[in-house]
C-alpha positions as CSV (number, residue, x, y, z in Angstrom):
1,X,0.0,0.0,0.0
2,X,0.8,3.7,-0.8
3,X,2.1,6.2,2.2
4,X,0.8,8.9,2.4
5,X,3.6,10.1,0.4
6,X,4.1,8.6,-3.7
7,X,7.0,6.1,-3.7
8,X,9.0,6.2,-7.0
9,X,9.5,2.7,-7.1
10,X,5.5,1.7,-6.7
11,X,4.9,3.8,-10.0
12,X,7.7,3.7,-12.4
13,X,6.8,-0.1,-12.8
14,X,3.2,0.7,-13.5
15,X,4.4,3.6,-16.2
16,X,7.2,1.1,-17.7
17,X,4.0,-1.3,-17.4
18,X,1.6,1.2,-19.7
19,X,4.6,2.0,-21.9
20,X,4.7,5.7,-20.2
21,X,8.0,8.0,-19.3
22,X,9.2,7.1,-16.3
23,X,10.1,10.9,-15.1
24,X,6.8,12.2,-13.4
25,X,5.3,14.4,-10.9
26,X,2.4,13.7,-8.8
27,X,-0.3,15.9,-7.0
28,X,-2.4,14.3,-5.0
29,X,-5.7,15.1,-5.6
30,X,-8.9,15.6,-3.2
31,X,-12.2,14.3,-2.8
32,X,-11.7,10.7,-3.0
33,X,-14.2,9.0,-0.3
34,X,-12.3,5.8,0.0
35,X,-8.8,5.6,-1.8
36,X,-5.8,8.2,-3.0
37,X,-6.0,9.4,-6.2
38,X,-3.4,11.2,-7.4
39,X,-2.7,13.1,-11.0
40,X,0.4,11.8,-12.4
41,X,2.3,14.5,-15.3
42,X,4.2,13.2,-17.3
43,X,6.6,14.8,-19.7
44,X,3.8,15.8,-22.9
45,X,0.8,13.9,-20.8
46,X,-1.1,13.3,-17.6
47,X,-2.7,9.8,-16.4
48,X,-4.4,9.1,-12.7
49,X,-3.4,7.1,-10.4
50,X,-5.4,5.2,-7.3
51,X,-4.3,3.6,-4.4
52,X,-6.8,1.5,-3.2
53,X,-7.7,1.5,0.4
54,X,-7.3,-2.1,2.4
55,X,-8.4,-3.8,5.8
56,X,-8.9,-6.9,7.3
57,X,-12.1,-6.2,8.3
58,X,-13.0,-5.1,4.9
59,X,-12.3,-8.1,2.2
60,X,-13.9,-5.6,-1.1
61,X,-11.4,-5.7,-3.8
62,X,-11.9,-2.5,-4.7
63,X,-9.0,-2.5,-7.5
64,X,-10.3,-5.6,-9.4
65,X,-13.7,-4.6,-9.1
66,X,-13.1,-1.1,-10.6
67,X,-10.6,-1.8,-13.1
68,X,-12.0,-5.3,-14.4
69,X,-15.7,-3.5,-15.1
70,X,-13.7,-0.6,-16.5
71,X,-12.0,-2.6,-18.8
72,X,-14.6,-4.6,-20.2
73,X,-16.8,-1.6,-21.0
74,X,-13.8,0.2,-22.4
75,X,-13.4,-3.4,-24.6
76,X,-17.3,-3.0,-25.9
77,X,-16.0,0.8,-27.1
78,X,-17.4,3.0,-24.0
79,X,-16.3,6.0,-23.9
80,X,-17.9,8.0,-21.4
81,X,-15.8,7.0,-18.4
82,X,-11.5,6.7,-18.0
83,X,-9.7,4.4,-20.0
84,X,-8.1,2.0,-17.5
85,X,-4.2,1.0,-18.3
86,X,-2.9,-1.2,-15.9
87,X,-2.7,-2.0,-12.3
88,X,-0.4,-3.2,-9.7
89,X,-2.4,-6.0,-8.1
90,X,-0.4,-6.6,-5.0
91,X,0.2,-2.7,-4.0
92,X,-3.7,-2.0,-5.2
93,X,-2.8,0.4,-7.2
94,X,-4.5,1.2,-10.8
95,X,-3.4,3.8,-13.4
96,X,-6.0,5.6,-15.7
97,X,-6.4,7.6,-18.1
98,X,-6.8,11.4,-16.9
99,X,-9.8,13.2,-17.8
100,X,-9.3,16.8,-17.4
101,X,-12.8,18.6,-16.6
102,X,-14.7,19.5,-13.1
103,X,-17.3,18.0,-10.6
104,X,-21.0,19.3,-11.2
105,X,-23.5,21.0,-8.7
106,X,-26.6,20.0,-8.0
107,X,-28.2,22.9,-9.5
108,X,-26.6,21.8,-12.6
109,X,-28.3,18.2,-13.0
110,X,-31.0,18.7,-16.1
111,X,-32.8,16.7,-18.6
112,X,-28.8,16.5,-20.4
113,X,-27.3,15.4,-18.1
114,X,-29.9,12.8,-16.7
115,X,-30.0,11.1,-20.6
116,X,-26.2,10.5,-20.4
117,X,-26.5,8.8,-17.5
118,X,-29.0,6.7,-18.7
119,X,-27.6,6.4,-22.3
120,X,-24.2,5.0,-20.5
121,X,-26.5,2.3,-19.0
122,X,-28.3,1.0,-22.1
123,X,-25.2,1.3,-23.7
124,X,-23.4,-0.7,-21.3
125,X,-26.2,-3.3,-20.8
126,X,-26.4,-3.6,-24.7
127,X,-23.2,-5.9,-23.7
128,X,-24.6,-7.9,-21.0
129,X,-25.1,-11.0,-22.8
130,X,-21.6,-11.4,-24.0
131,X,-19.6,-14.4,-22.8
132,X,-17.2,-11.9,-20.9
133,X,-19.8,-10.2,-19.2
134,X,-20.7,-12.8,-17.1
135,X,-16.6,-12.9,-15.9
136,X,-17.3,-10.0,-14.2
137,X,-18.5,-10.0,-10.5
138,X,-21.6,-9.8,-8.8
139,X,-21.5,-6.1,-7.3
140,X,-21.0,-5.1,-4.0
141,X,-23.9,-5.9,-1.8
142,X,-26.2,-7.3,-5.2
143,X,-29.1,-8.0,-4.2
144,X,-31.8,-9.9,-6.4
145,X,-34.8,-10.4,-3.7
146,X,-37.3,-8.0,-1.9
147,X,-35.6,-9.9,1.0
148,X,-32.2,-9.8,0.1
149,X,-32.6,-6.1,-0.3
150,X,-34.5,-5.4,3.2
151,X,-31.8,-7.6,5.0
152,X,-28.6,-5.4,3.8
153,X,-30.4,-2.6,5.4
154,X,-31.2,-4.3,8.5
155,X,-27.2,-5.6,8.8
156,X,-26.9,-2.0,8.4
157,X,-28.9,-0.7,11.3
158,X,-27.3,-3.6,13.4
159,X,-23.7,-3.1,12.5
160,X,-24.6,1.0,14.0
161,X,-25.2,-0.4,16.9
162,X,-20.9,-0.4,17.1
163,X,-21.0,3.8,16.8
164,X,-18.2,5.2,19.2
165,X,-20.8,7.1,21.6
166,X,-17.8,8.3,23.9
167,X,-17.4,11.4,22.5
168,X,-19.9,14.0,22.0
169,X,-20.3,13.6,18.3
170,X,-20.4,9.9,18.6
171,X,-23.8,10.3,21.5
172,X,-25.3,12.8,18.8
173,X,-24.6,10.0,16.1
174,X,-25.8,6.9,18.4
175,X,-28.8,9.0,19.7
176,X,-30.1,9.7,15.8
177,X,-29.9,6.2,15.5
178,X,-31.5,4.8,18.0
179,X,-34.6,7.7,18.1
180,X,-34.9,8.3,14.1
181,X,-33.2,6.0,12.3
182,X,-34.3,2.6,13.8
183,X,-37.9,3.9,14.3
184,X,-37.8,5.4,10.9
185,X,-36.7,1.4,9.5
186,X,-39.4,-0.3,11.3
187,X,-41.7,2.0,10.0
188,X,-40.2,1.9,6.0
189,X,-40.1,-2.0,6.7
190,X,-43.7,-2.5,7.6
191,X,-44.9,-0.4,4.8
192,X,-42.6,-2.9,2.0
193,X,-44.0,-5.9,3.6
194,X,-48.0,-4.4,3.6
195,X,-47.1,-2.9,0.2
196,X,-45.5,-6.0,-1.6
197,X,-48.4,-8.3,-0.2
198,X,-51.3,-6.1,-2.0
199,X,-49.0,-5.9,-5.5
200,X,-48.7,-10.0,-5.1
201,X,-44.9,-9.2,-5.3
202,X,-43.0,-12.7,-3.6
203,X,-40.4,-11.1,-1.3
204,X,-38.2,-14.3,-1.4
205,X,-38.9,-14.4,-5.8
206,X,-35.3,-13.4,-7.3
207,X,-35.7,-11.4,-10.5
208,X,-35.0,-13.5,-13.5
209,X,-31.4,-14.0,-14.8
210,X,-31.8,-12.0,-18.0
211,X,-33.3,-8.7,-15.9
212,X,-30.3,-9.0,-13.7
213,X,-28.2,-5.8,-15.1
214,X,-24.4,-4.8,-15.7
215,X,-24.4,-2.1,-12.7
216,X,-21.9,1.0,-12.2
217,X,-22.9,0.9,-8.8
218,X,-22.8,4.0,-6.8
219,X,-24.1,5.6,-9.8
220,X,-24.5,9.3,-9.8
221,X,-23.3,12.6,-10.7
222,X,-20.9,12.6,-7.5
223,X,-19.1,10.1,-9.7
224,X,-19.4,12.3,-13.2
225,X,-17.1,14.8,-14.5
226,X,-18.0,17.1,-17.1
227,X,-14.9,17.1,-19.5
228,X,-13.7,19.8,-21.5
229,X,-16.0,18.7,-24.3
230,X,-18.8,19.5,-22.6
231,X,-19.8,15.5,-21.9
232,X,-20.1,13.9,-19.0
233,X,-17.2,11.2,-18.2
234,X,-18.3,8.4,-15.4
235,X,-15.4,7.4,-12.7
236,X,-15.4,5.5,-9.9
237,X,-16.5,1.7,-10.1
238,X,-15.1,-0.4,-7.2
239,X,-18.3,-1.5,-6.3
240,X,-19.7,-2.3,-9.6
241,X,-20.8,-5.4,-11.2
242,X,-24.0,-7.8,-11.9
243,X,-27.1,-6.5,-9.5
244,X,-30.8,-5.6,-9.7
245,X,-31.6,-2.8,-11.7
246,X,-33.8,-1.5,-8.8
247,X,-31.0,-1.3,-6.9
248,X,-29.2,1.0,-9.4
249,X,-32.5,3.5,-9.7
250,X,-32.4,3.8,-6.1
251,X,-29.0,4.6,-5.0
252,X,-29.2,7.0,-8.1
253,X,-32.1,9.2,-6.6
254,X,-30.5,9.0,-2.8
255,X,-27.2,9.4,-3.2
256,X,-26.8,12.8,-1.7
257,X,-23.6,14.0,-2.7
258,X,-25.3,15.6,-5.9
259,X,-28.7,14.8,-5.9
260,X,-31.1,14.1,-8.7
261,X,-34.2,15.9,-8.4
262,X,-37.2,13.3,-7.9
263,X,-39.0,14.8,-11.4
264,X,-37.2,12.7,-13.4
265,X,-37.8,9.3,-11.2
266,X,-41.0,7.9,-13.2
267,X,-39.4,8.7,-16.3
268,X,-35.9,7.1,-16.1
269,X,-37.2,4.4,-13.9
270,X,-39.5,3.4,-16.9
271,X,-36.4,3.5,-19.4
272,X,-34.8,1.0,-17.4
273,X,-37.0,-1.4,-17.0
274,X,-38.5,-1.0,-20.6
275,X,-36.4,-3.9,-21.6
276,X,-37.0,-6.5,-19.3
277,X,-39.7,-9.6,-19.1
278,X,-42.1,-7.6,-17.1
279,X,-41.7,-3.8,-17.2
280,X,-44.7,-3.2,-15.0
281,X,-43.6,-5.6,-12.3
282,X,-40.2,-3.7,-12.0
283,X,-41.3,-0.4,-12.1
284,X,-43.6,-1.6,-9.0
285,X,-40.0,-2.8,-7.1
286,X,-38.5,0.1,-7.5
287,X,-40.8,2.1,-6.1
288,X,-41.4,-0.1,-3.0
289,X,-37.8,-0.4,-2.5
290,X,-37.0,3.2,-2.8
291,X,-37.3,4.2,1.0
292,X,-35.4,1.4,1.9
293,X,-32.9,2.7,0.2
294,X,-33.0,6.3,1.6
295,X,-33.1,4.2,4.8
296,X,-29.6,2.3,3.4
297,X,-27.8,5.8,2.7
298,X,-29.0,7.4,5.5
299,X,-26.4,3.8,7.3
300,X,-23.7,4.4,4.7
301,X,-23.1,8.4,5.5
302,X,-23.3,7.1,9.2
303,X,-20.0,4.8,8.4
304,X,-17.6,7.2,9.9
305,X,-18.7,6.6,13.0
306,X,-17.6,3.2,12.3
307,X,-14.3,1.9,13.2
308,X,-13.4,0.7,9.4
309,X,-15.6,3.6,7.3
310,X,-13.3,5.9,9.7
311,X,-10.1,4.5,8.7
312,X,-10.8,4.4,5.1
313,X,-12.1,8.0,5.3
314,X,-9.0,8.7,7.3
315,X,-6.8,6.9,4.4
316,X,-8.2,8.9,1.4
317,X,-8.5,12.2,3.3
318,X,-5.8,12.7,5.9
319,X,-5.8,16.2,5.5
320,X,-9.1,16.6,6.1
321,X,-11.1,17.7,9.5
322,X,-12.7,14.8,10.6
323,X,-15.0,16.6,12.9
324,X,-16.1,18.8,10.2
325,X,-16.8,15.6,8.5
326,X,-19.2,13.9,10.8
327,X,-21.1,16.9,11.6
328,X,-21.6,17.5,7.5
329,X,-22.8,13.8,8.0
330,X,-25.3,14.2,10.7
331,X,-26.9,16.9,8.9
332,X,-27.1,15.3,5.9
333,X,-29.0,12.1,7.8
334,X,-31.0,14.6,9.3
335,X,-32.3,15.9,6.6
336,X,-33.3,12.7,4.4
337,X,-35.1,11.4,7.6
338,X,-37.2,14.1,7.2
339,X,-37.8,13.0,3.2
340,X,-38.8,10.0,4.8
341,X,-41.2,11.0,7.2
342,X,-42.3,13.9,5.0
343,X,-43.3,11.3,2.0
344,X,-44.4,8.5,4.7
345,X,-42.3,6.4,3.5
């Protein structure tokens, strides 16, 4: 694994390895949630580097994830995310092609912006039935079952039960938890299981293989660059692999790093499941399992509290104030509980 400082002698094999000079300098570059990323210049060139964050109590292989999924939709002729070039297994680094362009604002999410996102999905899932598709990986967390789905969120809640409460940000966290956020799941919970029986949807029935989907996983304009072309480029795919398109939609419309204004659900939930056996019956899932997911974001931003989601925090932003942080976090809960309970469900 990287320092916090670049070692020359983890990266000139990697540029020898992509055919690159081998005199460089590298910035290290902010924002990343869970690794280092660094810029890399070379002598007439740039390229991006990432050092992928590792744990024993987290076993997600972040680099082969993100860099076999890149590769194969680079190999279908993608082009709307980074061109991976190699990677350094062992160390978990991966080198990329750099895309010079900036992060979008919420305010500038439109009907544009939402069609390349989509347009990267059909495009991607044009592919799925290839013999190398099915190489690649199930996702991180896939789920293919109402019930698979409800019990991620529920390890979830249980695994918050761990929150550090000995400091006065950890007993504001573990208090949110244990007055809004559990309540808040029993409630969403309830509603899935009343809701499900009256639209005869089987929470144990798995969707059929051919709807399962190629996923980017953590899909959203957090993860989007608008290049210097004026289109949007798509980064960031450790998590990625085969899952249930519902899952996709959802995470989508919660993430709320820059979120996508719930106007355009209906619509791009119905281009999605246009496609598949029964369009009707997965527009209905995704609907229902929705809340669950506000529920399931509301868990992930409470991961710093955590003793792992700290440390890889702490890994990818050491410069940052980790206070500041969780505050930002507990807001940001606080707020999509109300969504919640403003929307009953």
């Amino acid at each position: 694994m990287l320092s916090t400082t670049l070692v020359p002698d983890e990266i000139i094999p990697l540029l020898q390895q992509a055919g690159l000079p081998q005199r460089f300098r590298a910035t290290s570059l902010p924002g990343g949630s869970n690794n280092r990323v660094y810029r890399i210049d070379l002598e007439s060139s740039s390229v991006l580097l990432k050092a992928y964050f590792q744990h024993p109590d987290d076993l997600r292989d972040r680099l082969r994830a993100e860099f076999s999924f890149s590769r194969f939709a680079w190999d279908q002729g993608l082009r709307c995310l980074a061109r991976p070039l190699v990677r350094d297994q062992q160390r978990k680094l991966g080198l990329y092609e750099f895309i010079e362009g900036r992060l979008l604002a919420w305010h500038e999410i439109g009907h544009s912006e939402v069609q390349q996102s989509i347009s990267f999905f059909h495009e991607l899932n044009r592919h799925k039935f290839d013999a190398s598709a099915r190489k690649l990986p199930c996702g991180s967390e896939a789920c293919f079952t109402i019930t698979q789905h409800l019990a991620c969120v529920e390890r979830r809640i249980m695994s918050l039960v761990q929150v550090d409460d000995s400091t006065p940000l950890g007993k504001r966290a573990m208090e949110m938890v244990r007055r809004e956020l559990v309540p808040a799941w029993q409630r969403t919970r309830d509603i899935v299981a009343d809701q499900a029986a009256q639209w005869n949807l089987a929470p144990d029935a798995a969707i059929a293989r051919e709807d399962e989907c190629l996923s980017p996983s953590d899909f959203g304009f957090h993860n989007a660059i608008l290049a210097a072309d004026g289109r949007l480029r798509f980064i960031d795919f450790e998590y990625a692999g085969w899952d249930d398109p519902a899952k996709m939609v959802c995470d989508f419309f919660c993430q709320p790093e820059v979120p996508v204004s719930h106007e355009y659900f209906e619509d791009y939930t119905r281009t999605v499941v246009a496609d598949l056996s029964n369009p009707e019956m997965h527009f209905r899932r995704i609907f229902l399992l929705l809340p669950v997911y506000r529920i399931k974001w509301c868990c992930i931003m409470l991961n710093d509290f955590l003793k792992v989601g700290s440390r890889r925090r702490s890994f990818a932003r050491s410069a940052e104030d980790e206070d500041a942080r969780k505050r930002s976090q507990l807001e940001k809960v606080g707020k999509m509980l109300m969504q919640i309970d403003m929307r009953g469900t």
